[in-house]
N, C-alpha and C positions, 0 to 999 in steps of 0.2 A: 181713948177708945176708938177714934174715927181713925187716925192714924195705922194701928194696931188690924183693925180689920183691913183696911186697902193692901197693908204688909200681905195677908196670909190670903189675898185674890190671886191665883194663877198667874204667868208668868206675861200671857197676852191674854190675858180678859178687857179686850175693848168694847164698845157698843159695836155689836155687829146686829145684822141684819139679815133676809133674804130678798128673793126678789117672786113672783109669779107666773101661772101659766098664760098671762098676758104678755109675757114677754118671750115667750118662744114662740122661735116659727118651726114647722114641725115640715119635716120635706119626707114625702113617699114617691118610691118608684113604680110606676101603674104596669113596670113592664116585669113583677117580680108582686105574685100572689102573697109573700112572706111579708114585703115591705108594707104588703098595703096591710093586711094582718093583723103585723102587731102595731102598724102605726095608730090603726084606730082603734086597738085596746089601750095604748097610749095615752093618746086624745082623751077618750071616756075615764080611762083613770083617774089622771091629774085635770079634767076640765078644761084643757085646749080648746080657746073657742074655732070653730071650723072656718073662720074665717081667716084663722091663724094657720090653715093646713095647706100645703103647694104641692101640687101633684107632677109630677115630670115622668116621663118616659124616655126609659136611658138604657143599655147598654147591664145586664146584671153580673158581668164578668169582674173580677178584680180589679184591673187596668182599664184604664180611659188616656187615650191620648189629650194633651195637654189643650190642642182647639178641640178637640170635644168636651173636656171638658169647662173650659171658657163657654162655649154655644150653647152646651145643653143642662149646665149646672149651674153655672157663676150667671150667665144671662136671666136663666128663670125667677132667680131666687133676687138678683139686682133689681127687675124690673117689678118685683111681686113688692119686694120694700119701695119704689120710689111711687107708685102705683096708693099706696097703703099711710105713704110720710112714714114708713115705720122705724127709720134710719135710726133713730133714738132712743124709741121705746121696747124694739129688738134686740137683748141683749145676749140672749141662747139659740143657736141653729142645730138641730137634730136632726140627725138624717136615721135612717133606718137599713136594715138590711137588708142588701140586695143593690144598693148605692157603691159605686163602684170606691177601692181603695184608696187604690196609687194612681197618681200621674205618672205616667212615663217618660221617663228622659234619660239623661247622661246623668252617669254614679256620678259619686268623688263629693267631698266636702263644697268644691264648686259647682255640683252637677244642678240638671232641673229637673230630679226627678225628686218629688215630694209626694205627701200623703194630699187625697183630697177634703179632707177635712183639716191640716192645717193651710195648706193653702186658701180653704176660701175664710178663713179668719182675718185675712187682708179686705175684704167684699168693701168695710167702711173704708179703710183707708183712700179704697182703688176709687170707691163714689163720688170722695170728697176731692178728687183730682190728683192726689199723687202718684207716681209712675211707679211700679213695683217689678226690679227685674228678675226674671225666671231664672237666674243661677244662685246658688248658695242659698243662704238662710236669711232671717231675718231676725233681729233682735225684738223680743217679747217685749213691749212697754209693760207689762201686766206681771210679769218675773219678778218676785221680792228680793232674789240675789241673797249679799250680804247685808240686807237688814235688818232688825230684830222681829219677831215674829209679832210685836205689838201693834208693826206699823202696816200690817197686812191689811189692806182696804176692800169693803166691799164693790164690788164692777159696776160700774154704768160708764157709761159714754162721757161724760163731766169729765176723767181722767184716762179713758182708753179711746183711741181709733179703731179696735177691733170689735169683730166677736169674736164669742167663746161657741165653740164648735163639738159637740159631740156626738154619738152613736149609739142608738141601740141595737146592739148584732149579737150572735153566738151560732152557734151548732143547728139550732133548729127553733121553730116556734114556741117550743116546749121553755126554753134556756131563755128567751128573751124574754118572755112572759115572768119566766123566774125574777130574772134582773127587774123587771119595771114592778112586780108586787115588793119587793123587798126594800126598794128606792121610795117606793110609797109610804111603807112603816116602818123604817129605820130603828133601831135600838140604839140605846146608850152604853150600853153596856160591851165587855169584850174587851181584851188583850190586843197591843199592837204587837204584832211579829216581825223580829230585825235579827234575818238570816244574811251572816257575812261568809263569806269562803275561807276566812282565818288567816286575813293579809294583811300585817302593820301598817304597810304603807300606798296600799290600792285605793284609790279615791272613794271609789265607791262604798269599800267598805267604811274610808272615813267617814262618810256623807250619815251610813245607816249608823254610825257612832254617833254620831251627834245629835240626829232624831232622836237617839234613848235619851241623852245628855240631856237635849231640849224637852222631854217629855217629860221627865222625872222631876226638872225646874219648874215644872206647871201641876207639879200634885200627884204624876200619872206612873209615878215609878213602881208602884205597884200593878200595874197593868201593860209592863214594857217589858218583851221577851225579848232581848239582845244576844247574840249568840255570834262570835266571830271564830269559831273555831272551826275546825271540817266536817263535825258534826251535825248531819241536816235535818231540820224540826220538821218535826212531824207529827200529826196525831192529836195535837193541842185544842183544847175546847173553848169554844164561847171565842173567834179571833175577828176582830175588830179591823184589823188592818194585818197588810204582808209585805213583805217586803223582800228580794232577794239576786241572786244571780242568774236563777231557774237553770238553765243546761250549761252556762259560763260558769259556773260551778263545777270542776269533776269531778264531785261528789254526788251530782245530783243526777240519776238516772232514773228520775220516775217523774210520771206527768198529774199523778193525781199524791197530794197530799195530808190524805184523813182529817184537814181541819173540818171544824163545825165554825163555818164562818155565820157570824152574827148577819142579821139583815141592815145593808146599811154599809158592810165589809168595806173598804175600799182597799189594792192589788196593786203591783208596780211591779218590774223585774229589769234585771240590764241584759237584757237580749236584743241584740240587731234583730230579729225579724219576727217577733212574738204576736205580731200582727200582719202578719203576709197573707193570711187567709182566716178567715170562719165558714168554710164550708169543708164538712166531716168530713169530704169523701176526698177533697185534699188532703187533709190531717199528717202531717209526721207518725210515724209510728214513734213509742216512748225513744226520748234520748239513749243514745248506744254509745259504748265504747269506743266506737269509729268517729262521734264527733259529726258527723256528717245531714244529722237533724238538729234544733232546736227549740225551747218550749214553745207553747201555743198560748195564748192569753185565754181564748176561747175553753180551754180545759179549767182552768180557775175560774170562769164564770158557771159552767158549768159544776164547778164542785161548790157553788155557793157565792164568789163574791160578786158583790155589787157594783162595782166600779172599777176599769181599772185602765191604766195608759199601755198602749203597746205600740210596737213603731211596722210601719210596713216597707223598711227598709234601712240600710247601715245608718244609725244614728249618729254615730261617734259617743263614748260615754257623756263627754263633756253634753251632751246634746239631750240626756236622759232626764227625765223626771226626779226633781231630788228626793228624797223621804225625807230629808229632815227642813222639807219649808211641807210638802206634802202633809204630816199628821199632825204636825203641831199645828198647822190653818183648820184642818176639818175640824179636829175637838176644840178647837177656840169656837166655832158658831160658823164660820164658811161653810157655803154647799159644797154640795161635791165636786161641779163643773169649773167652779172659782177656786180650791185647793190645787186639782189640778195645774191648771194654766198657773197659776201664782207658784208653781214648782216648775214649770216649763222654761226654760232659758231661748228657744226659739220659735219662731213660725215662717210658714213656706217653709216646711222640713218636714221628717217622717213620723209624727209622731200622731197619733190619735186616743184620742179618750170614749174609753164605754161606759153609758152609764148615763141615768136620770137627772139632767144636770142640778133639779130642784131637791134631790135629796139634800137634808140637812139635819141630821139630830139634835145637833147643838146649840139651831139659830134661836135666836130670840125674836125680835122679826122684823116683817118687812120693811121696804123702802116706798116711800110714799110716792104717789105718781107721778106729781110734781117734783119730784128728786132725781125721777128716771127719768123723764121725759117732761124739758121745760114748757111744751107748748112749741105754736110756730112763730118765728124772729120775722115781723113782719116787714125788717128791709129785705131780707132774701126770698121770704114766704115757703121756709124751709123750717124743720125743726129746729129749734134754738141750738144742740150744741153742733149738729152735723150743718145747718148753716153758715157757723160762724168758721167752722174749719173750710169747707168751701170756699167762701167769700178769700181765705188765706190763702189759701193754695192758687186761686187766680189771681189775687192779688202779685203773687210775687215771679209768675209769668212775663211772659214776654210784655203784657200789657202795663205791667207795674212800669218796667223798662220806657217805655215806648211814651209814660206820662197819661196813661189815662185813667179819669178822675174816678174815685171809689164811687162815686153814684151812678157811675154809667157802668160799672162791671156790676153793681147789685140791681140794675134794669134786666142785664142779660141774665143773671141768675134766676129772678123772676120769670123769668121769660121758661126758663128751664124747670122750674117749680110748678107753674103754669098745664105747662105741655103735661107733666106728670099726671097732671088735672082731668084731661083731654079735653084744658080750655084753651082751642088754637086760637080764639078771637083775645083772648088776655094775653098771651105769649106773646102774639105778632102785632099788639098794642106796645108791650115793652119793646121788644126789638126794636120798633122802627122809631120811637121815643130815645133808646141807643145811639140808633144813627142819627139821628138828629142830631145829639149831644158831638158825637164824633165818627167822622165815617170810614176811620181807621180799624173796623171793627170785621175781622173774616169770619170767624164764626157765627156774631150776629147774620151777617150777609149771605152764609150759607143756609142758615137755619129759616132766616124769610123767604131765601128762594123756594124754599121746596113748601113753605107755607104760599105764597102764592101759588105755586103748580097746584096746590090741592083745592083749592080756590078756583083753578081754572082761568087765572091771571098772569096770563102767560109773556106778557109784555114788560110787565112789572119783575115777574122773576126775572127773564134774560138782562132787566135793566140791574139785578142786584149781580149776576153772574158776569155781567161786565166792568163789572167795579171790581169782583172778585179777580179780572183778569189783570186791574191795574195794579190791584194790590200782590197778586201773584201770579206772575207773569207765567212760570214754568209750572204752576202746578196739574197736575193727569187732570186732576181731580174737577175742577173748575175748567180748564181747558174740556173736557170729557162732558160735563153738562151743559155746558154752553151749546156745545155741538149740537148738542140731542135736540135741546131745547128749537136752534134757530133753523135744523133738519125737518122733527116731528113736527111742530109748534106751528112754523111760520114756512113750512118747504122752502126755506133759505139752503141748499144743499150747495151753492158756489161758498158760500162762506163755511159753513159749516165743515164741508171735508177737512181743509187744511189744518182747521184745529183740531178734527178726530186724530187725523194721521199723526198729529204732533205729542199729542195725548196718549196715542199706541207709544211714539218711539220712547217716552219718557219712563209709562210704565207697561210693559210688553209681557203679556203672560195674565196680564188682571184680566177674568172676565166681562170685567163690567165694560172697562174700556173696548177690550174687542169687540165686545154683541153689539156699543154705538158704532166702529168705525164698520165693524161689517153690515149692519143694518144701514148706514148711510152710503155702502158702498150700492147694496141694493137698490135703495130708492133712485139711487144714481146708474142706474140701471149695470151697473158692473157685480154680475151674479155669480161671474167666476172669483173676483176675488173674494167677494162676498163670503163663500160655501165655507174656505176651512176657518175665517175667521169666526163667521156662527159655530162650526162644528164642535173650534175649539171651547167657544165662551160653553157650550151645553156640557162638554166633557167636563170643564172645573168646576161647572156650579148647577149640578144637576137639579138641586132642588129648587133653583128659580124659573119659576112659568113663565117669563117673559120672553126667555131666553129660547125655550123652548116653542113659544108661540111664534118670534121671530124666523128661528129654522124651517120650522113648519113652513110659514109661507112661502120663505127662498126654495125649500125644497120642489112647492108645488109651483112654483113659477119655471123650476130647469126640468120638468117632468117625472120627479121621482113625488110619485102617489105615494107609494107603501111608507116612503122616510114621512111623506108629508101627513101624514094618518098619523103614523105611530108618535110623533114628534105633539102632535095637537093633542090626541089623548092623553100624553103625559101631562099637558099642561093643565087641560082642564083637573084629570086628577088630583093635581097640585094645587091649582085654585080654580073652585067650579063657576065663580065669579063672573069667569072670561068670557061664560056661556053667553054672557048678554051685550058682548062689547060688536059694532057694526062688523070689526074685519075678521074677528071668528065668526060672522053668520056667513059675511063675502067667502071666507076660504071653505066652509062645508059646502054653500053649493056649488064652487069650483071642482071640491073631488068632486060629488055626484053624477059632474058629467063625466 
């Protein structure tokens, strides 16, 4: 009898599970009334605790250049995890609408232009030290490929470097609102729909073959509408799931298809750009004859589903969401955000996911917390699994090379766990316990110097940037602080120029390096060369005060008032801080006269 039952269990009925609203981080854009909206109908929904919520202010247009969005996305959301140790027990990032789509960059299967939600599904990888480059795509460790759909595992960090990345967006408030109540009460019930174009030998169409194939082997062939003819479905009640070619169809000329999709639906389609936009007043008009528009994802959320992937840019097929790892994962007990991606073949590419990642009709349940999140590995003082990846990734650096012993790379790590902390006195305990061990160490030595400068230990630092210089003789970087340090610090300005000027010619164009060489040229009372090399450092990097308090002064030292006013109030606007430093009170009562 025991035999006999296991026979007639579904084809991947494993122990599955899900996961919770402890494990999202929930991102809104404070500069996009909608984002904040429905992020906090969201939140109150599913019980996102507000300490799980990160606020940024970004840009609410489609596109984001690639360092904007490193600076203004992938930084907030990096430092809110190391800030939080959440590296581990993060295992969903949601963004909301009004969060920009695409990266920009170069097309082409090599290009760097990706979706920004598969891009920051690298965030863990990028944490834990591995170099991730901006052309092409990325293999999904998280992808089931050709495995059988039993072996389909539920996500944590134990077996992934990533996260899983999704979006609540559509049309308007109304539509997304839609989306997160029906993500909340999911049905069991409902038809998968597998609309093919009626091609023996198109992949795609095989793929949605074989979802029917694999659904029917799990019980569900009663509930599996396959249809590979030119005949387009339409009108169908109670749908559970969709599937299709949407406008790569030339049958398909309409953008709304009368299903009664079930709450819970989840949506797919092989469209290059089904995700280039969610704002209506973008919108394609319905697909035409000319070929010239194509479907919208945003229109299927809007007619009811709950979920669904669309790409903001040329996928390539091979590059699409399959249906048949897709619906046989959700009706096994996967949420919605883990069928997903475990259908996804890449990341750092175009493709994004709508939808509640905790929806799940089918789970049975959670994962215990100690399963998500082992606690912290107290050689690194890091999360246990992002730790020990960590600890790998420098291991097998230049340091691994070089012979130095694992207990002094898991000092610096500490040291880095630490700072996360904003415990400089532990950090700069580990470091210099480092150097002890071995004073082969640049990064330790840059990281104590600037802990000494905060310190106001000014001797001590220049003494770690002097070793910095033995260890690297040519670098801007070290050459560049030193300078500053033995100029500003100790008014050493004979020593100090030679190494600015060497500093410029290595990296020429950095601001940073020009505002020391031109600020040392000042103190060095050479005001002419001074000007354009200030002028330049404020043109590249306007938002640093420093840069700007610098100008300021040179300015009021060659007699231009008006540069030297406008130049100070930018700064202070930028940090009002300065208001109380001696030489912005020295340069206010210099204008005055």
């Amino acid at each position: 009898m025991i035999i006999r039952l296991v026979l007639l269990l579904p084809l991947f009925a494993v122990p599955l599970f899900a996961q919770t609203a402890e494990n999202v981080l929930l991102v809104l854009n404070e500069a996009s009334p909608t984002s904040m909206e429905v992020g906090m109908y969201y939140a109150q929904k599913r019980g996102i605790p507000q300490s799980n919520i990160l606020r940024i202010k970004i840009t609410v247009d489609d596109s984001i250049s690639r360092q904007d969005f490193e600076r203004q996305i992938e930084l907030p959301v990096r430092l809110w995890l190391s800030r939080n140790f959440a590296q581990d027990r993060i295992l969903y990032i949601v963004l909301t609408k009004g969060i920009p789509l695409r990266i920009t960059g170069t097309p082409g299967k090599d290009g760097t232009a990706a979706s920004v939600d598969s891009e920051l599904t690298l965030l863990y990888r990028k944490m834990a030290g591995q170099a991730i480059p901006p052309a092409g795509q990325v293999n999904n460790p998280y992808f089931l490929g050709n495995a059988p759909p039993a072996q389909a595992r539920q996500f944590s960090h134990a077996d992934c470097d990533i996260y899983l990345v999704s979006r609540l967006d559509g049309y308007d408030n109304t539509d997304i609102r839609g989306l997160i109540d029906r993500g909340f009460a999911p049905a069991k019930e409902g038809s998968i729909v597998l609309d093919g174009k009626g091609s023996s030998d198109e992949k795609g169409d095989i793929w949605l073959e074989e979802a029917a194939d694999l659904l029917a082997k799990a019980g569900f062939s009663d509930r599996t509408i396959f249809d590979n003819t030119k005949k387009v479905i339409t009108g169908t009640k109670k749908v559970l799931g969709y599937y299709s070619w949407g406008s790569n169809d030339p049958e398909i000329r309409i953008r709304r298809f009368d299903f009664e999709f079930m709450p819970g639906a989840l949506a797919g389609m092989f469209v290059s750009t089904d995700g280039r936009t969610f704002k209506e007043s973008l919108a394609a008009q319905a697909p035409a004859d000319s070929g010239n528009s194509q479907s919208l994802a945003a229109d299927l959320i809007r007619e009811g589903a709950t979920g669904i992937s669309a790409h903001v840019s040329e996928p390539y097929l091979e590059g699409t969401v399959r249906p048949n790892i897709l619906f046989p994962a959700y009706l096994s007990g996967l949420n919605l955000i883990e069928s997903y991606y475990l259908a996804m073949p890449y990341l750092s590419w175009q493709t994004i996911v709508v939808g509640d990642p905790l929806c799940a009709p089918f789970r049975t349940r959670s994962l215990t917390a100690q399963e998500i999140d082992k606690g912290i590995d107290p050689d690194t003082e890091f999360p246990a699994y992002f730790g020990t990846r960590r600890l790998r990734a420098i291991s097998v650096t230049a340091y691994r090379k070089a012979g130095i012993h694992p207990d002094t790379i898991r000092l610096m790590l500490r040291s880095e766990a630490r700072l996360a902390k904003q415990d400089q006195a532990g950090a700069r305990q580990s470091l210099e316990e480092a150097i002890a061990r071995d004073d082969r160490l640049p990064d330790a030595h840059f990281v104590l110097a600037s802990l000494y400068e905060v310190a106001q230990e000014y001797d001590k630092a220049i003494g770690r940037y002097r070793r910095l210089q033995q260890l690297l003789p040519d670098n801007p970087a070290v050459l560049n602080n030193l300078a500053y340090a033995l100029a500003v610090r100790k008014n050493n300005i004979e020593e100090a120029l030679p190494l600015a000027e060497k500093a410029y010619g290595l990296a020429k164009g950095n601001p940073t390096v020009s505002d020391t060489l031109g600020w040392i040229y000042y103190l060095a009372g050479q005001n002419e060369k001074a000007a354009k090399l200030l002028e330049d450092a404020v043109r590249s990097a306007p938002g640093n005060p420093e840069m700007h308090l610098h100008f300021a002064v040179l300015s009021e030292a060659m007699g231009n008032k008006l540069a030297s006013e406008v130049a100070l109030q930018r700064a202070l606007e930028i940090d009002p801080k300065l208001e109380s430093r001696p030489e912005v009170k020295q340069l206010k009562e210099k204008l005055k006269k």
